[in-house]
N, C-alpha and C positions, 0 to 999 in steps of 0.2 A: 505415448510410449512408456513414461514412467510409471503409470496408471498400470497400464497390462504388463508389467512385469512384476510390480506389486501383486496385482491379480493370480500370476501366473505362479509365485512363491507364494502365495497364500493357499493357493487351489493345491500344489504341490504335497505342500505341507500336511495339508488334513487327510491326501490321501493316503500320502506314504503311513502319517500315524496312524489311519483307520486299518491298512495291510499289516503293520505291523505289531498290532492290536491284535489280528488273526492271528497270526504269528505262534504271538506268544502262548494264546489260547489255546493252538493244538500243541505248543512244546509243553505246556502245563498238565495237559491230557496224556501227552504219552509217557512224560514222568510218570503218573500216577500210575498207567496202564502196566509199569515198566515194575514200577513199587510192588504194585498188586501180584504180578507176576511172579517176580524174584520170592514173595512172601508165600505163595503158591508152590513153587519150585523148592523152598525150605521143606514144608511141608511135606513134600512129595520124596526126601529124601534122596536116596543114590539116582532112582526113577528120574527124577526133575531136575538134574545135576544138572543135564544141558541143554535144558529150556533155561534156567538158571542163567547161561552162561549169555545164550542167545539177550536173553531180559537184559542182564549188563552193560551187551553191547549198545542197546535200544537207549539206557540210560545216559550212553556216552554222547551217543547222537545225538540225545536232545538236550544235552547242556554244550554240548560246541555249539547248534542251532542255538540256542538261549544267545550265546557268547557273540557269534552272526551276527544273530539279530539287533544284541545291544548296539554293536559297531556300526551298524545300517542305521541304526536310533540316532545314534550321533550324528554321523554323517551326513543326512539327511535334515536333520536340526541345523545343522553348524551350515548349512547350502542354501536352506529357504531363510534363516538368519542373513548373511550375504547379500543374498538377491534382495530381501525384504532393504537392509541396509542402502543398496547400492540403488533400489527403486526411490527412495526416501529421499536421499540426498541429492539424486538427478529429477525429480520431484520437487523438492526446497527449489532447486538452481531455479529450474523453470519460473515458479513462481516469487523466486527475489527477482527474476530478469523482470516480469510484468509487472511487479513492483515500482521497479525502476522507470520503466518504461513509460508508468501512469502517471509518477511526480515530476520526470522530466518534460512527460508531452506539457504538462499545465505549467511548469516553467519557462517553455518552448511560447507560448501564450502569453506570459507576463513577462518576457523578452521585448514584447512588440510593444507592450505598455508603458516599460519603459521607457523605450525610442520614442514611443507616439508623446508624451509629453514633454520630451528633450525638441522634438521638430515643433510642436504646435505652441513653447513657450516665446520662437521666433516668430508667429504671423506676424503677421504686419497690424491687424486689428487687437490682439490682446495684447501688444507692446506698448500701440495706440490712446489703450484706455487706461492702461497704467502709467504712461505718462501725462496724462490727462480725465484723473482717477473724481474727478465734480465734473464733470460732465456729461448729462445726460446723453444727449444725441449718441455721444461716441462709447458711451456702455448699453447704449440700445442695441448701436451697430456690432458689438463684441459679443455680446450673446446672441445674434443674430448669427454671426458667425459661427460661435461656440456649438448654434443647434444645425448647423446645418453638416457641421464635422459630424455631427452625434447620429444627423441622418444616414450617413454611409460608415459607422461605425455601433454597428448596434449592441456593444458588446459591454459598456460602460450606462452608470447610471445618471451622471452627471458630470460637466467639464465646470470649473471653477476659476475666476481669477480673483484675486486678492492684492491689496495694497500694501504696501510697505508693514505698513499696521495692524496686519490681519483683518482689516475690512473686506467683505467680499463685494464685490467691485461689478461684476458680471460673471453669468453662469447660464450654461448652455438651454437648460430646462426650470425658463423662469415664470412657468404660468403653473409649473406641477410641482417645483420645489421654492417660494418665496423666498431668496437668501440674501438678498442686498442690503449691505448694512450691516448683518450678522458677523459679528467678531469671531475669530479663529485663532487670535495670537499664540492661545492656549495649549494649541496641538501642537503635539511633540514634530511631528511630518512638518509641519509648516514652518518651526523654527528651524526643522534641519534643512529645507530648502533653501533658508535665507543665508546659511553656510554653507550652500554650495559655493567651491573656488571660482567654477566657469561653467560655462555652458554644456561639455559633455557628464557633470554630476548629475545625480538626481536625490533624492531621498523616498525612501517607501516605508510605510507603516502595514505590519499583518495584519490579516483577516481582523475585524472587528466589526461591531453593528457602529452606526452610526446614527445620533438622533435628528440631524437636520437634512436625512433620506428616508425620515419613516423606520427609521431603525435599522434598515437596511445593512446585510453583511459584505463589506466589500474591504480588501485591499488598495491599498492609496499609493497610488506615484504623485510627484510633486517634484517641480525646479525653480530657483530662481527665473523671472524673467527680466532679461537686460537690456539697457537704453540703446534703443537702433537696433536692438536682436542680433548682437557681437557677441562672440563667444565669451571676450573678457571684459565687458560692458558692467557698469556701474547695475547694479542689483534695486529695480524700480517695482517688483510684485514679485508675485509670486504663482504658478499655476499647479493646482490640482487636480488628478483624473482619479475615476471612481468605478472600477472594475464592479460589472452584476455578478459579483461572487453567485447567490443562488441561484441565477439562472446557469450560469455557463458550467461552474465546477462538477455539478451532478453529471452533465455528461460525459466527463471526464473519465468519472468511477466509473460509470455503468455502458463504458465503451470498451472494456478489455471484453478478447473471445471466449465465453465460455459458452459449453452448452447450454441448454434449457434445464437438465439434470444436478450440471456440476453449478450452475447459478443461483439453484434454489438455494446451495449449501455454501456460498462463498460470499464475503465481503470483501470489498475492497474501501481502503481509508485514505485519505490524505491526513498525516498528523503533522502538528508546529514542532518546535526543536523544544517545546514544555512537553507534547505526545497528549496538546488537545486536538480531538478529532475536530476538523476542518470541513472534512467532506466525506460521505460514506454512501455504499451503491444502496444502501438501504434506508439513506435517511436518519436512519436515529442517531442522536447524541452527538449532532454536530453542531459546534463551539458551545457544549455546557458540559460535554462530558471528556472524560480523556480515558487513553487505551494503555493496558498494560502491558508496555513494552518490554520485553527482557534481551538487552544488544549484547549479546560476545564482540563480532567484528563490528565499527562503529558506522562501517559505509556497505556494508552490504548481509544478509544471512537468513537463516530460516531457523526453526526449532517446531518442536510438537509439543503441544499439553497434554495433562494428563491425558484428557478424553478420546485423545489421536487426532485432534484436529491440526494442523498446520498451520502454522503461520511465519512468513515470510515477510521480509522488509529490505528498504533499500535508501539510501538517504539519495537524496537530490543531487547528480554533479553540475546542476546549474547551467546555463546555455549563452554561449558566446560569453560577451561583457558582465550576462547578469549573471552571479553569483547563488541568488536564491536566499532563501532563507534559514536554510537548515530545517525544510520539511522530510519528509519520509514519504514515502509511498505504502501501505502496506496491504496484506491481503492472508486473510483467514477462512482456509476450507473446512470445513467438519467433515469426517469419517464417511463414506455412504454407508447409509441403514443396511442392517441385518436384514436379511428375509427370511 
């Protein structure tokens, strides 16, 4: 609707100026004819006195009509101005709402990721192996465990546990990712796990590649896990989950409605609270480039560029306990081409 009413002051607009361009073009003619006239009527003497008078009149007429016509010029201007206005800004709404819409469904998503490594730091087998972190058998059995969550969970790239030490201990996908042994102490996520108070904490680290997944870009949940899987239990490892950022995010962008028309010319982004693009319906310049953000309101708005293209944003309100990150949502139409 915003679209054809845009359309609709646009359409508006060029016609009233093309009529009113007539307009003016026979009041300019009848001055003239008015002029000629009157200069005719001089000529002509007492004879021409009142053709004379008649021309005058002809002259008055077409500068009231002049005077019309200016007032119609405005009015007209200052109406398809309005509409154009009032199409723009119900326009922006629209697309800060899908905005919104895009960062919250993916925080909607890492809601569950968070929960999921809060429930899976209690099994019974990765509490197991952490309390008995040299023994083979029962880090056999843990990652056994770990693949078989991973089977009815296909949304992650790897489950982790880790010892006190940041030794990793067992992990879910141990024939595709060799991590046993490989120290972790170093990561920021894993020391803030080991500060979690209790069992409903978590710690999560943003988008980033990761070199011991192949480089892989994924966001990290991670908790302590505690002796007996007691919420306020003595802190004996620690577990990490590892979200398929590039599989699952892309569908995220490239699932708002647009047409086949209005999609050629729109992107849609997920940006961090730095405005690195994260994820984009088009792929390019996700996590090496960032987006020129320009915010008046902090949590939601739109603006236009020079070029008229549009661009709308929305910050995250986060979903249930998780809070988010302080990403954005955002989405950029370009103008439709002239014809």
């Amino acid at each position: 609707m915003p679209e054809r009413i845009l359309q609709v002051a646009t359409d508006m607009s060029g016609q009233a100026n093309e009529k009113i361009t007539e307009i003016k073009a026979v009041t300019r003619a009848t001055r003239t004819l008015a002029l000629n006239a009157l200069i005719e009527a001089a000529r002509a003497g007492d004879v021409g006195r009142g053709f004379g008078v008649v021309a005058n009149e002809v002259k008055d007429i077409s500068q009231r009509v002049t005077i019309i016509t200016e007032e119609l010029e405005k009015m007209f201007l200052d109406l398809a101005f309005d509409l154009e206005r009032t199409a723009q800004t119900a326009r922006g709404d629209r697309f800060a709402d899908l905005a919104r819409y895009a960062v919250e469904l993916m925080d909607r998503n890492l809601y569950e990721r968070s929960c999921d490594v809060r429930w899976w730091a209690t099994d019974a087998a990765v509490v197991d192996v952490c309390e008995h972190a040299h023994d083979d058998a029962i880090a056999a059995r843990a990652s056994e465990r770990l693949g078989v969550i991973l089977d009815s969970y296909t949304v992650y790239l790897d489950l982790w546990v880790a010892d006190r030490d940041g030794n990793i201990i067992a992990n879910g996908r141990p024939n595709e990712y060799r991590l046993k042994g490989v120290n972790i102490s170093d990561q920021k996520w894993f020391q803030d796990a080991l500060r979690c108070r209790d069992g409903g904490q978590y710690a999560v680290a943003d988008v980033a590649r990761n070199s011991q997944l192949r480089d892989a870009a994924t966001p990290t949940y991670a908790t302590a896990v505690r002796k007996n899987g007691a919420a306020h239990g003595e802190v004996i490892g620690v577990m990490g989950v590892f979200f398929d950022w590039e599989s699952q995010a892309p569908m995220i962008v490239k699932s708002l409605n647009f047409n086949d028309e209005e999609r050629e010319r729109t992107r849609v982004l997920l940006i961090d609270v730095h405005n690195r693009i994260l994820a984009a319906s088009d792929d390019k310049g996700v996590l090496t480039e960032k987006f020129d953000l320009k915010v008046d309101d902090p949590a939601i708005g739109s603006y236009l560029l020079e070029d008229k293209s549009l661009v709308a944003y929305a910050l995250t309100p986060g979903y249930e306990t998780y809070q988010g990150l302080g990403w954005r949502g955002v989405i950029v139409q370009a103008p439709k081409p002239v014809k």
